[in-house]
C-alpha positions as CSV (number, residue, x, y, z in Angstrom):
1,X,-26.8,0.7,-3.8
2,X,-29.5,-1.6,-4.4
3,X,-28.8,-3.8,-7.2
4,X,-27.9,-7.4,-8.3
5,X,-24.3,-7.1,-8.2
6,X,-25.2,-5.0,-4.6
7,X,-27.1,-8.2,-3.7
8,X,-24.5,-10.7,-4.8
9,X,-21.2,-9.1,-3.6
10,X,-20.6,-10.8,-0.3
11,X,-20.6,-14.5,-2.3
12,X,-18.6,-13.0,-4.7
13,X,-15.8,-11.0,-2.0
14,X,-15.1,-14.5,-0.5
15,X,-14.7,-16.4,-4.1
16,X,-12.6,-13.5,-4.9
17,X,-10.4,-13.8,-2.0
18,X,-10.1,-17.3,-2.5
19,X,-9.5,-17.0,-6.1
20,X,-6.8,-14.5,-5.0
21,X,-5.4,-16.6,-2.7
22,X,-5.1,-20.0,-4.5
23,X,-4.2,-18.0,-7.7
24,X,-1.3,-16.3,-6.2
25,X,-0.1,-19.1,-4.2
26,X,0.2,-21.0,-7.5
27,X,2.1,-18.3,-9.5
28,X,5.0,-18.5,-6.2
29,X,6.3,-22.0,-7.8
30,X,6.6,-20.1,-10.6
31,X,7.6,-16.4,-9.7
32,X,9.0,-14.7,-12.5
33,X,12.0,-13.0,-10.2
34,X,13.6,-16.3,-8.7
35,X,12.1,-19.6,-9.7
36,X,11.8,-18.8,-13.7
37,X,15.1,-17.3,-14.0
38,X,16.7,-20.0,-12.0
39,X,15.1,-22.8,-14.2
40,X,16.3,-21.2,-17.2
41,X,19.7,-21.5,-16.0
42,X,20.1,-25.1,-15.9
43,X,19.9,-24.8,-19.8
44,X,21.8,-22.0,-20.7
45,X,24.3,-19.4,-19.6
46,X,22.5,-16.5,-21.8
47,X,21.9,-13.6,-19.5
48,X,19.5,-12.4,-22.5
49,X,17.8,-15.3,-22.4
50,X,17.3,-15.7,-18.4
51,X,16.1,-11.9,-18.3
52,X,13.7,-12.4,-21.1
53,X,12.3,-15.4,-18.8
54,X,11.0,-12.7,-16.7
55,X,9.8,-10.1,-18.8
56,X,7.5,-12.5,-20.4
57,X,5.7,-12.4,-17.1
58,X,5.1,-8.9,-17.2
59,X,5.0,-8.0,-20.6
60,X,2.5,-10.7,-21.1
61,X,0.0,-8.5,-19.1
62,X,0.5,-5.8,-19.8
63,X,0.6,-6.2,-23.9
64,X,-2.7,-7.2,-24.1
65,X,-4.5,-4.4,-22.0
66,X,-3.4,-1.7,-24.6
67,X,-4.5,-3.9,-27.6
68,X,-7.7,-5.5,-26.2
69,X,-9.4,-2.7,-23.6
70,X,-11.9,-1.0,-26.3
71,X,-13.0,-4.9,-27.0
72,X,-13.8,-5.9,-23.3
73,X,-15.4,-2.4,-22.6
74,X,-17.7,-3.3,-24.8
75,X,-18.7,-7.0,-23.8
76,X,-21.9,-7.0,-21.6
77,X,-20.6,-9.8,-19.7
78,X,-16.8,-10.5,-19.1
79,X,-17.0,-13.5,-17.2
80,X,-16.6,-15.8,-20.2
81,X,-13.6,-13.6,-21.9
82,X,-12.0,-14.6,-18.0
83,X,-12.7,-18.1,-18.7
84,X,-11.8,-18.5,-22.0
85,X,-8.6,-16.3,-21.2
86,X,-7.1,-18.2,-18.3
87,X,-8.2,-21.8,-19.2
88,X,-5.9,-21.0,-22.4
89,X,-3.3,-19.9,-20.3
90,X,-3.6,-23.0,-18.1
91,X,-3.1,-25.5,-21.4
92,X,-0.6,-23.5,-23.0
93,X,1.2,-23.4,-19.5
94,X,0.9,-27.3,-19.4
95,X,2.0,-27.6,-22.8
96,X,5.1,-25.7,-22.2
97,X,6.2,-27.7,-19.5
98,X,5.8,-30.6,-21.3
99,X,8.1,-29.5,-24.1
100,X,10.4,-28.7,-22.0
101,X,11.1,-31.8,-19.9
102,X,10.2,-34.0,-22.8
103,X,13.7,-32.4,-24.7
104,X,15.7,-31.4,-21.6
105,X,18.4,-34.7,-22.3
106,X,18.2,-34.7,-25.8
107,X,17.5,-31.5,-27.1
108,X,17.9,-28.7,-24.2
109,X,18.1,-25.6,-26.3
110,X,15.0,-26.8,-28.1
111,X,13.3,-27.6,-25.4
112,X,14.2,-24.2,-23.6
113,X,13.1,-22.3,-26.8
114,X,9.4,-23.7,-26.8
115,X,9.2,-23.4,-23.1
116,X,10.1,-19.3,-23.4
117,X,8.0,-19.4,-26.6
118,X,4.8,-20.8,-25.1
119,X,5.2,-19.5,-22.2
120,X,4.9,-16.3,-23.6
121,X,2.1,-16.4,-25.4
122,X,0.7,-18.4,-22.1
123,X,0.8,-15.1,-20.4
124,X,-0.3,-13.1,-22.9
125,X,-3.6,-15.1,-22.7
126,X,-3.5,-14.0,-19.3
127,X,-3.5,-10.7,-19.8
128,X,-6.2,-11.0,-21.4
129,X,-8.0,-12.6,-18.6
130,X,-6.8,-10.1,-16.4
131,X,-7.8,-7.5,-17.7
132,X,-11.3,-8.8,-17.6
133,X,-10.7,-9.8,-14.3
134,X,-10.3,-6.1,-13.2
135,X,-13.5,-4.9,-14.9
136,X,-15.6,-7.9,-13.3
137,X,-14.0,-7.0,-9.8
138,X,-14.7,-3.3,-9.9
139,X,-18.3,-4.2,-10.8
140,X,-19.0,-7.1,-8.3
141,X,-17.6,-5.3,-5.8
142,X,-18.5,-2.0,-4.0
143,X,-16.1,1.0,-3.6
144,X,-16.0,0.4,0.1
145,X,-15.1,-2.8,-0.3
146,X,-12.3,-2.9,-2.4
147,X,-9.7,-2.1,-0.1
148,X,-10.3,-4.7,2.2
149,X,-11.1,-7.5,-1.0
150,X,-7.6,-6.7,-2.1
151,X,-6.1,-6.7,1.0
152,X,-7.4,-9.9,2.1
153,X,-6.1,-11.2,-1.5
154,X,-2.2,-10.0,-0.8
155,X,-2.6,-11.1,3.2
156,X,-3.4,-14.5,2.2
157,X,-2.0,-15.3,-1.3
158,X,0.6,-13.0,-1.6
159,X,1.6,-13.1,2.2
160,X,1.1,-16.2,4.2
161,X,1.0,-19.0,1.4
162,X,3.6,-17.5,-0.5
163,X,6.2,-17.8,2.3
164,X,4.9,-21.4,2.8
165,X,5.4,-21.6,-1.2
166,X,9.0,-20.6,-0.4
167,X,9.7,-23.1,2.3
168,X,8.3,-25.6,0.2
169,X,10.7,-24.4,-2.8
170,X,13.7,-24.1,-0.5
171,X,13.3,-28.0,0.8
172,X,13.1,-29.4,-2.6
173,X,15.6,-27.8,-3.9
174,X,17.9,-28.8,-1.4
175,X,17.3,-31.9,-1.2
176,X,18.9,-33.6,-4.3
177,X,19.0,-37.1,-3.7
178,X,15.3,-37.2,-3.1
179,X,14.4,-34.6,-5.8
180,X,16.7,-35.2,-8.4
181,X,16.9,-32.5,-11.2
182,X,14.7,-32.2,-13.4
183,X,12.2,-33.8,-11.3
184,X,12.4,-31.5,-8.6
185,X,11.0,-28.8,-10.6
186,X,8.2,-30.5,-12.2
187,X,7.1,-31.6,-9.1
188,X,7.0,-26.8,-8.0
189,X,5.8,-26.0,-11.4
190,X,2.8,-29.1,-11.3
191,X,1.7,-28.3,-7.6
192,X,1.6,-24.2,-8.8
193,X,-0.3,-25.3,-12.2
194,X,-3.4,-27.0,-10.0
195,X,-3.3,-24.1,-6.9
196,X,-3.9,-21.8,-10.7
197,X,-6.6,-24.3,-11.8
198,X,-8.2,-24.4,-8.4
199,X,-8.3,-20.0,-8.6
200,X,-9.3,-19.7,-11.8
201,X,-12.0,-22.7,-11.5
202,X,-13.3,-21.0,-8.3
203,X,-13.8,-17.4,-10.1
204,X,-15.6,-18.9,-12.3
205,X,-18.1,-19.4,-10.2
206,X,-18.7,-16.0,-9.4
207,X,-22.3,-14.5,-10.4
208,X,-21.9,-11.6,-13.0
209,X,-24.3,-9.0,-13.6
210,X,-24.2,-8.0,-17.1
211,X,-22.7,-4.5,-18.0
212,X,-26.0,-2.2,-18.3
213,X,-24.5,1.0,-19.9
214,X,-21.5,0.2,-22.5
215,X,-19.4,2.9,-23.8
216,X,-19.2,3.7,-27.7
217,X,-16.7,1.0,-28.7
218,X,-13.3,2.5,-29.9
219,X,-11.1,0.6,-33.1
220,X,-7.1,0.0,-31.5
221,X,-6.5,2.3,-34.3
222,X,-8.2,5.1,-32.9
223,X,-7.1,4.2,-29.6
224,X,-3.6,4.4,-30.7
225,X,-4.3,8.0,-32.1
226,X,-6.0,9.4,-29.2
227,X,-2.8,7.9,-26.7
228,X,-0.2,10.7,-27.7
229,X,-2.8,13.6,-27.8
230,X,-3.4,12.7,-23.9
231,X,0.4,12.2,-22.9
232,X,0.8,15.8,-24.6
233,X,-2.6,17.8,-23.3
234,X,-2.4,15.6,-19.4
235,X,0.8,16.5,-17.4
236,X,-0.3,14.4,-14.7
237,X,-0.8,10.7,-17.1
238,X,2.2,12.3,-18.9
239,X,4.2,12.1,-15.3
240,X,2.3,8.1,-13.9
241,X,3.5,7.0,-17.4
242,X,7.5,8.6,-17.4
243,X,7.0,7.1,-13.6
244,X,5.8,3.4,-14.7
245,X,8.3,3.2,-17.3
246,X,11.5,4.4,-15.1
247,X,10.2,2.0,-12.4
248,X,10.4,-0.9,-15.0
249,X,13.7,0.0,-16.6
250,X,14.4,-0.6,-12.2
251,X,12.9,-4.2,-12.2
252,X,14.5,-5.2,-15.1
253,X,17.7,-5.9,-12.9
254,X,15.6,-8.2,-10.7
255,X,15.6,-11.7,-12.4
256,X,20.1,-10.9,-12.3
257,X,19.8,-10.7,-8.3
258,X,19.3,-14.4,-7.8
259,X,21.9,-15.2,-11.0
260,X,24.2,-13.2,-8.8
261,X,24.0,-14.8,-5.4
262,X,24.0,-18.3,-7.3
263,X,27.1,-17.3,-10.0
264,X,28.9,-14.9,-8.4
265,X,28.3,-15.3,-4.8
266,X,28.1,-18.9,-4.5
267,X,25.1,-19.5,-2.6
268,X,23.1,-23.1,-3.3
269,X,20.6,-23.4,-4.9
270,X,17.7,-23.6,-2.1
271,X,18.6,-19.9,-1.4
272,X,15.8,-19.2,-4.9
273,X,13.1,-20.1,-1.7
274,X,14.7,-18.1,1.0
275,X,14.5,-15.3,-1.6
276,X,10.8,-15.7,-2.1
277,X,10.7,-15.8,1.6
278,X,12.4,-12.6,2.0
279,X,10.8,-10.9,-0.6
280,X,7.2,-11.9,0.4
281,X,8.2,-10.9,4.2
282,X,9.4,-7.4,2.5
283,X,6.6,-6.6,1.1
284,X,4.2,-7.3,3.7
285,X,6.1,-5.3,5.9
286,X,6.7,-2.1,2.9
287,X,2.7,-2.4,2.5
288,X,2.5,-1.9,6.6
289,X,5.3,1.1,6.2
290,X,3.7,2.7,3.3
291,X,-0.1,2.4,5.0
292,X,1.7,4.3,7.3
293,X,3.1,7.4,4.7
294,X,0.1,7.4,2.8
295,X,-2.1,8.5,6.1
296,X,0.8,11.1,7.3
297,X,1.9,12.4,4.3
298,X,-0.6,11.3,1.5
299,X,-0.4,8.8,-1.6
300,X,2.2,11.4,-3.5
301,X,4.6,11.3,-0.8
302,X,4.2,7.2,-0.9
303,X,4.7,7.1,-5.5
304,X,7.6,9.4,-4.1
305,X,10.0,7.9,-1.9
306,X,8.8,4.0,-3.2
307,X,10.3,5.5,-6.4
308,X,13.3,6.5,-4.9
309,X,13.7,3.1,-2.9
310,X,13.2,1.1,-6.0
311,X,16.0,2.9,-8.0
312,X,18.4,2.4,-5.4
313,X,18.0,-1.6,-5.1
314,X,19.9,-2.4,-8.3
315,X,22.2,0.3,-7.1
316,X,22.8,-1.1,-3.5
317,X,23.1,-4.3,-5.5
318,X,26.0,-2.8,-7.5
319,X,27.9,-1.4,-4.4
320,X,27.5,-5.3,-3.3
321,X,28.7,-6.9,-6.1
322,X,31.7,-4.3,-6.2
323,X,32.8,-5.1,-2.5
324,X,32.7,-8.8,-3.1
325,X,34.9,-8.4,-6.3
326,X,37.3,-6.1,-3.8
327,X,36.8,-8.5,-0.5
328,X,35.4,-12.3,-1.8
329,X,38.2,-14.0,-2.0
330,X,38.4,-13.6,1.6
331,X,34.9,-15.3,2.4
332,X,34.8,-18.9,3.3
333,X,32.8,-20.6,0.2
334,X,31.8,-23.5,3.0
335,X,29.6,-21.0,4.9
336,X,27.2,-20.4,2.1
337,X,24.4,-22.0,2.5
């Protein structure tokens, strides 16, 4: 494949890793499963509320795609649709913060309530981004290459400097005298708002080559028509979508695991980082396992049994929270740490 993006793809694998990387690392001090959910709780004891704290994580990302693909198909360059996308993000991100710890004594509820909403749009802006991130990646980068760019990506971001992200997360929290509340996390959601700057910033630096062929451009309206006639006439998109959708119906117990241990358990507080830890850890090691499945029994078997696993967490969770209701009162409260 002799071409410019060809010619450019090695500059552009290591920014990518980096951006990867620094990106991720960044979006630990504020993961949607333990840290968000956790912050919310300091103003409020709605459940609604700290499970809509995470949703606006992912439906943030994935809103947009539906509503905005036929318009980024058809840009011959993406790059500045990335920019424009994520440095909105950034502001709006920085804004919400802002509110947030500007009304936290005095107003809280109001405070909380422009946090969620600006958050939310925040991340819709990045969905936005993302999904001309994807399109840029699968054009700088060459088929036989993108296993390894993403891999390097998760190693480093989502694997190594995520569990340093939850060490860091686990020290300030516990320490209260030095990091008093709220300082403690403006100090996590500041140093994950400049390792997001610092990705984004170096993506940017990426050389594009402008889209050559664009297909016809498609209305959302038409879109919208077309999406029903292929989940009737394609069995196979009809089953990845029922899948998806199950699998997030799973998640959405997620962001209630780390209300539990804190609530109902009675774990501290600096257990949010060990659960980042452990999570992180977890899915390094379920991305080794599954690597394994996938070259024994083939990428079915893996959408299979990772189904399976992921409907029995909030179930195994259950079982859990039914043996402490049966057995807690005979746990020492002093050991929890």
């Amino acid at each position: 494949m002799e071409s410019e993006a060809y010619r450019h793809h090695r500059y552009n694998f290591r920014l990518g890793v980096l951006n990867g990387t620094m990106f991720v690392f960044g979006v630990s001090f504020m993961h949607p499963v333990t840290i968000i959910p956790n912050f919310v709780l300091q103003f409020t004891d709605s459940k609604v509320l700290v499970g809509l704290s995470s949703v606006l994580h992912v439906g943030g990302w994935c809103l947009p795609q539906i509503l905005a693909a036929g318009y980024v198909e058809s840009l011959r360059r993406k790059k500045p649709l990335y920019v424009i996308g994520n440095s909105v993000r950034l502001l709006l991100t920085a804004l919400a913060l802002v509110f947030i710890f500007y009304f936290y004594a005095s107003r809280p509820l109001l405070g909380l309530g422009l946090f969620m909403a600006i958050f939310g749009v925040a991340h819709l802006c990045g969905g936005v981004a993302g999904l001309a991130y994807m399109e840029m990646a699968g054009a700088m980068i060459p088929p036989h290459r993108r296993g390894a760019y993403f891999s390097y990506r998760f190693l480093f971001g989502g694997s190594i400097l995520t569990v340093l992200a939850g060490f860091i997360i686990k020290e300030v929290l516990k320490d209260q005298e030095r990091f008093p509340f709220p300082f403690n996390y403006e100090l996590l959601f500041g140093l994950g708002w400049l390792m997001m700057a610092v990705g984004v910033g170096l993506f940017c630096l990426t050389r594009e080559t402008p889209t050559e062929v664009l297909p016809e451009p498609k209305s959302f309206r038409s879109r919208l028509y077309e999406l029903p006639v292929l989940l009737r006439t394609d069995s196979r998109l009809r089953r990845i979508v029922v899948n998806r959708l199950f699998g997030m119906f799973s998640r959405m117990s997620w962001p209630f695991f780390i209300v539990f241990a804190l609530e109902d358990v009675g774990l501290k507080e600096e257990v949010v980082g060990t659960f980042l830890i452990v999570q992180t850890v977890g899915g390094f090691m379920g991305n080794i396992m599954w690597g394994k499945v996938s070259t024994l029994m083939g990428n079915r078997a893996v959408i299979r049994l990772s189904s399976a696993f992921e409907i029995a967490v909030p179930l195994y969770a259950a079982l859990i929270g039914a043996w402490l209701m049966k057995y807690g009162k005979d746990l020492d409260p002093t050991g929890l740490s």
